[in-house]
N, C-alpha and C positions, 0 to 999 in steps of 0.2 A: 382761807378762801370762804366766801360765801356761800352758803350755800342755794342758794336760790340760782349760780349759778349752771347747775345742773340740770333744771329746763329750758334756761337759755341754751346752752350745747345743745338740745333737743333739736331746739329749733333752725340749728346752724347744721346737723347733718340728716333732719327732715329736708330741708331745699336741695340739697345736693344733689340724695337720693331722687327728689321727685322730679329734678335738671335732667338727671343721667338716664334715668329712668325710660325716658323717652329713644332714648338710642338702641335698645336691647335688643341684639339680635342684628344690629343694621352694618355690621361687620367695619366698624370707624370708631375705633380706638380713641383716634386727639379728638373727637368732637365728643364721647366721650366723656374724657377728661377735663377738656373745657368746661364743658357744661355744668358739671357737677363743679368747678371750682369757679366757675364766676357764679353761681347760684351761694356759693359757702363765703365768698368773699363778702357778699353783699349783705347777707345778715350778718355777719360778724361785726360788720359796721358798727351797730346796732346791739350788742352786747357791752353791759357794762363793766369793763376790765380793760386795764394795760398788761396787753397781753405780746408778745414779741415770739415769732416762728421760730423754734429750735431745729425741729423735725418738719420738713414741707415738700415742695416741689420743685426744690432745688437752689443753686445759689441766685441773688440778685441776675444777673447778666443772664441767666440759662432760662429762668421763667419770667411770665407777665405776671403772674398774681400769686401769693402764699408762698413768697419764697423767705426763705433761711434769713431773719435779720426783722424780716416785715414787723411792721408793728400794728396790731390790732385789737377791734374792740376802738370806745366812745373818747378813751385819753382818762377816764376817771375810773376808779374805781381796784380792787385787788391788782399787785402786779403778779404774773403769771409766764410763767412759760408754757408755749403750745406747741404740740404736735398734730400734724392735720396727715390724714391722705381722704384727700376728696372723694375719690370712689376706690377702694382698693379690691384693686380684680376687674382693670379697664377693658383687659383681654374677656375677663368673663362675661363684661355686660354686650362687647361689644357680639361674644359667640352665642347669648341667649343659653349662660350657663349657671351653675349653681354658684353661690355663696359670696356674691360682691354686694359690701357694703360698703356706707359713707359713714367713716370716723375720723373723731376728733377726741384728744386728751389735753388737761392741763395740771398744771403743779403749781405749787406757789413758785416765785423766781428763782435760779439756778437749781433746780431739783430735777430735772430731765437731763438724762445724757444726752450734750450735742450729738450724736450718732452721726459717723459720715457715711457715704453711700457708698458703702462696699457691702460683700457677702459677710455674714454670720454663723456660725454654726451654732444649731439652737437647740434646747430639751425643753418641754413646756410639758406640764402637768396640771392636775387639778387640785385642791385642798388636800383631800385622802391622801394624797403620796407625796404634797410637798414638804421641803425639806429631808426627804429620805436620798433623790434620785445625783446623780453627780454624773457630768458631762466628760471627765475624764474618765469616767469607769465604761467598761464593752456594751454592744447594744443588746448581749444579749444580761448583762447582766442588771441595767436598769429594765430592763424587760422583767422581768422575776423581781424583781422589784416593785416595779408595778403592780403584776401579779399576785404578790404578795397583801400588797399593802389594798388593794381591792375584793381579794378574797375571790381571786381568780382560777382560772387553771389556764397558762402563758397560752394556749390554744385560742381562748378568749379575750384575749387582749387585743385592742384595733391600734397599729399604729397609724401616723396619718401622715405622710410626705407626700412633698411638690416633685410630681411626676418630671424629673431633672435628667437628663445623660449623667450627669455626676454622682446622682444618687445610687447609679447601680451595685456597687459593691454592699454601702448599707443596706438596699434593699434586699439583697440576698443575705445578708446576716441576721435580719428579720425573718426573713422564710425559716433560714435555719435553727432559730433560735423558735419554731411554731407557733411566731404571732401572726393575726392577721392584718393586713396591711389594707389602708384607703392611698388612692393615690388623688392627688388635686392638681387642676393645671395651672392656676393659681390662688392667692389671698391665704396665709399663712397668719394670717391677725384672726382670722374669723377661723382657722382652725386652733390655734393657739386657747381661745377663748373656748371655744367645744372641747376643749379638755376639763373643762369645770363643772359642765353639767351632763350629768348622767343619762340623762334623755336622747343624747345627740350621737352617743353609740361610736365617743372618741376618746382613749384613753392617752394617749402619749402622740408630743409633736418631735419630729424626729428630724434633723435634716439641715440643712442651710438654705439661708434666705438672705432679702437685706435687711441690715444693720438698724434702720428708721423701724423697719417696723418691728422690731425687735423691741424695739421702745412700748411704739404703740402698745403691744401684744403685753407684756412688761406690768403698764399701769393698770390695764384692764385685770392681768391674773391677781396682782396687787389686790386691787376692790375686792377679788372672790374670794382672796387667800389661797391662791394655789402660788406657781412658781413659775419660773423661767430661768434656765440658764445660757452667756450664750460665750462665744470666742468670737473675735474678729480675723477674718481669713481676707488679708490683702492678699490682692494676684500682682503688683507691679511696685516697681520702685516710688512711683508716686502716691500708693496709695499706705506703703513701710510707711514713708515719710511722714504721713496725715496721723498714722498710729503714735509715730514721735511726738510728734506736734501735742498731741495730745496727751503723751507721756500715757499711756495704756501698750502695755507688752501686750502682743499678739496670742500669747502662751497664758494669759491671764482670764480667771475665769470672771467674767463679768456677770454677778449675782444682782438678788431684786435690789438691793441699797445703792447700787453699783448703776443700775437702769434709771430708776428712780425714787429716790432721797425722801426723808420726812415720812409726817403720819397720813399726809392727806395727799390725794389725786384725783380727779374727777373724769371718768372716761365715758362716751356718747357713742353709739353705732346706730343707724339705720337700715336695713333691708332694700337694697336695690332689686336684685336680684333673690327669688326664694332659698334658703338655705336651710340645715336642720334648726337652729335657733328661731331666723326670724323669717317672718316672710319677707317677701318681696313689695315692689309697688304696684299700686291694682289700679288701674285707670275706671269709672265710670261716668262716659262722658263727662259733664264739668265738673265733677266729683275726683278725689283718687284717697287711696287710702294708705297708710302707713303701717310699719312694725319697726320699734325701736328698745332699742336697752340704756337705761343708763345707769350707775353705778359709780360711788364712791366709796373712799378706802376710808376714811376718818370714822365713820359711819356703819360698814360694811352694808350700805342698805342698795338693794339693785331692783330697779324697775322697770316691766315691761311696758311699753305706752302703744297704744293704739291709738294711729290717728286718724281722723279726716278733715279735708281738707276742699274748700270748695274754691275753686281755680279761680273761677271769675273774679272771688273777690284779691284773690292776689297775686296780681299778673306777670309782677317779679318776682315771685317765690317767696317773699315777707311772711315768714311763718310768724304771725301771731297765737 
């Protein structure tokens, strides 16, 4: 891949964010989501790559835009596979809460897992521990694990799950095991990803989530060298089927090679909403301002971007 395409992704989940941005708090989830995904469609135009939806907003028939198949990007340039979620954490931008961002990944072609949209069961860590933790092993014994490999005492350990009914039993295995827990209402990418950096006061992602962003979350630990493991957990005979289909046992642990293949990937987030990494979007009358990361794996190089942005001149969100 090029690399130059790595400020172009800037540019494609700067409009998103600054689409979606406008919603925050207005308790409307699809507008939303809208927003940020015809804002992401419309620069993507406008990237140069043949780039084809792996991971998106669902099949042909189910969305208008970014769905599974799409093809995106100028028609010239790298072919690619991409993973998009226009605003991940639509519930959170829409509640006026922490940690919804607009991301986007790509890989050279067939190197992302099609991921179907079912639940996952995930482990996500940071460098320091990855390669040590195993998803088949107890929680509390990747806990001292962690512990371990941090230079901890398990009292000090933050795990981080989506505040789920389902999750209760694990969360009590966490208590019992004396770590302590964050709970999130949603965006499982943007905590997956705070397991890499020390500042952000999150050591281990624990729990089940969807399968898509499992990807997402995947390519980004990739860039940092940390980890993810995860299972695919169908609940119905339609969704067995999808796992056949795709010849992946349910019982199979799907590792980083497994998520996403090769030496390179290239992954982009922006800050909708403020979170411990990034901020959020700041509005100053025809001004607003950005907080984005980007990072690739070939490279291991990750950047902060700060942007501004002055509105008038771009009235359909054309992040130049």
């Amino acid at each position: 891949m090029e690399r130059s395409l790595t400020l172009e992704l800037v540019r494609v989940t700067e409009a998103a964010a600054l689409a979606a941005a406008r919603w925050m708090g207005q308790g409307l989830k699809n507008e939303v989501d809208d927003a940020g995904t015809s804002a992401m469609r419309r620069v993507f135009d406008t990237v140069p790559m043949q780039g084809t939806v792996v991971i998106g907003e669902g099949e042909m028939d189910e969305a208008p835009m970014l769905y599974i198949g799409e093809k995106l990007g100028t028609g010239y340039g790298p072919e690619v596979d991409v993973a998009v979620d226009p605003i991940e954490g639509t519930n959170i931008v829409a509640r006026g809460l922490w940690n919804a961002l607009a991301v986007v990944a790509i890989a050279d072609k067939g190197n992302l897992l099609h991921a179907p949209d079912m639940y996952m069961e995930k482990i996500a860590v940071g460098p320091r521990v990855a390669g040590k933790i195993n998803i088949n092993a107890s929680v509390k014994e990747n806990l001292e694990i962690v512990a371990r490999e941090l230079n901890k005492d398990i009292s000090e350990v933050t795990a981080v799950v989506l505040d789920r009914e389902r999750h209760q039993e694990l969360i009590q295995q966490i208590r019992s095991a004396g770590a302590r827990i964050k709970l999130i209402s949603d965006g499982d990418v943007a905590a997956a990803i705070n397991t890499a950096f020390e500042d952000t006061g999150v050591d281990i992602l624990l729990g089940s989530g969807g399968a898509p962003e499992g990807v997402l979350a995947a390519v980004a630990l990739k860039c940092l060298g940390g980890e993810i493991q995860g299972k695919l957990l169908p609940q119905n005979e339609q969704e067995r089927e999808r796992c056949k289909e795709m010849r992946i046992d349910p019982n199979h642990i799907l590792k980083m090679e497994d998520l996403v293949k090769g030496d390179d990937a290239i992954f982009a987030a922006t800050g909708v909403t403020d979170g411990e990494l990034l901020k959020g979007v700041r509005f100053h009358g025809s001004i607003a301002t950005t907080q984005s990361i980007v990072m690739r794996a070939k490279t291991g190089t990750v950047r902060i971007i700060d942007g501004t942005h002055r509105l008038e001149k771009k009235p359909n969100l054309l992040i130049k």
